[in-house]
C-alpha angles and dihedrals in degrees: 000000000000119000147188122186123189096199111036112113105161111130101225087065083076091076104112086189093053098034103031097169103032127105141176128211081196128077114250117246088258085084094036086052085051096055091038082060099045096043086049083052090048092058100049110247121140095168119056141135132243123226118194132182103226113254133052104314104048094033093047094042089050090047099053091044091052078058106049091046089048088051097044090041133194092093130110115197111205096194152344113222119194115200100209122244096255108027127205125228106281100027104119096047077065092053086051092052098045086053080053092058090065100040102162089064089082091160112082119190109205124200094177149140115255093246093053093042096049086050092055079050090058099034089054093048086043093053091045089245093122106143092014089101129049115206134223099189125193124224098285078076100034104133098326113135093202094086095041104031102115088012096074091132093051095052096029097136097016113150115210130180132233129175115247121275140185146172125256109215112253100359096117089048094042088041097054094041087064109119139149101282103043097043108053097136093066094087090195097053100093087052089055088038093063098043098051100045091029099226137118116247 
């Protein structure tokens, strides 16, 4: 079954011979992983940590990063950290202390979901640490409120990365004017329409 996603970004789904009828308008992490580690060059670190959520997005995301920053050079990574799928209480506060260990290693690239980055956010201001680290975010963070909202002074500076979007001319308008009668061609919109009116045509 042929499909396009517009938000899949895990690098594996590249694979013509394993995914034979799948494509992506959106670049895979591979090339998120690539700026996260320029922009982490243009500002100078050579020494920074890696936070993953555990599971395909955030290990592969960590991973590709680790290599980019092994090919361009000149970047030390203190540790990888990895929050576990399901999380105990406490847990984050753990994640905050073995950052401490490495101190030094005040820039943190995060490849994480929003509920686990909004938890570093908490642990950090728990443990009095707001304005210690300084973020590179992926796109999970990308320009959403919900991890940082109340959390302002933890994520203060944070840079977070987004593919690019834009706007095509006349497609909302075009998309919410589709009905019955003007989209014919479309062989499941009566299906959708259905469902989403719940009614039987």
């Amino acid at each position: 079954i042929p499909q396009i996603s517009y938000a899949s970004t895990a690098p594996e789904l590249s694979d013509p011979g394993r995914y034979e009828f799948f494509s992506r308008v959106v670049p895979p992490d591979s090339y998120q992983a690539q700026a996260m580690v320029a922009v982490v060059r243009a500002l100078g670190w050579s020494y920074v940590s890696t936070l993953a959520s555990e599971g395909n997005y955030g290990e592969s995301g960590v991973e590709a990063f680790v290599h980019s920053s092994r090919e361009a050079g000149g970047l030390c990574i203190a540790q990888s950290i990895k929050i576990p799928r399901e999380p105990r209480p406490g847990e984050f506060a753990k994640v905050i202390g073995r950052l401490m260990e490495t101190s030094t290693a005040r820039g943190v690239v995060l490849f994480a979901n929003e509920d686990d980055i909004r938890r570093v956010l908490e642990a950090a201001t728990l443990a009095n640490l707001s304005g210690h680290f300084s973020w590179v975010g992926s796109d999970s963070w990308g320009s959403k409120m919900a991890p940082v909202q109340g959390l302002e002074d933890a994520a203060h500076g944070a840079i977070t990365i987004l593919p690019k979007r834009a706007s095509v001319p006349g497609f909302d308008e075009y998309f919410t004017s589709r009905s019955l009668e003007n989209n014919r061609r479309n062989l499941w919109f009566h299906e959708f329409w259905e469902d989403d009116f719940n009614c039987r045509l």
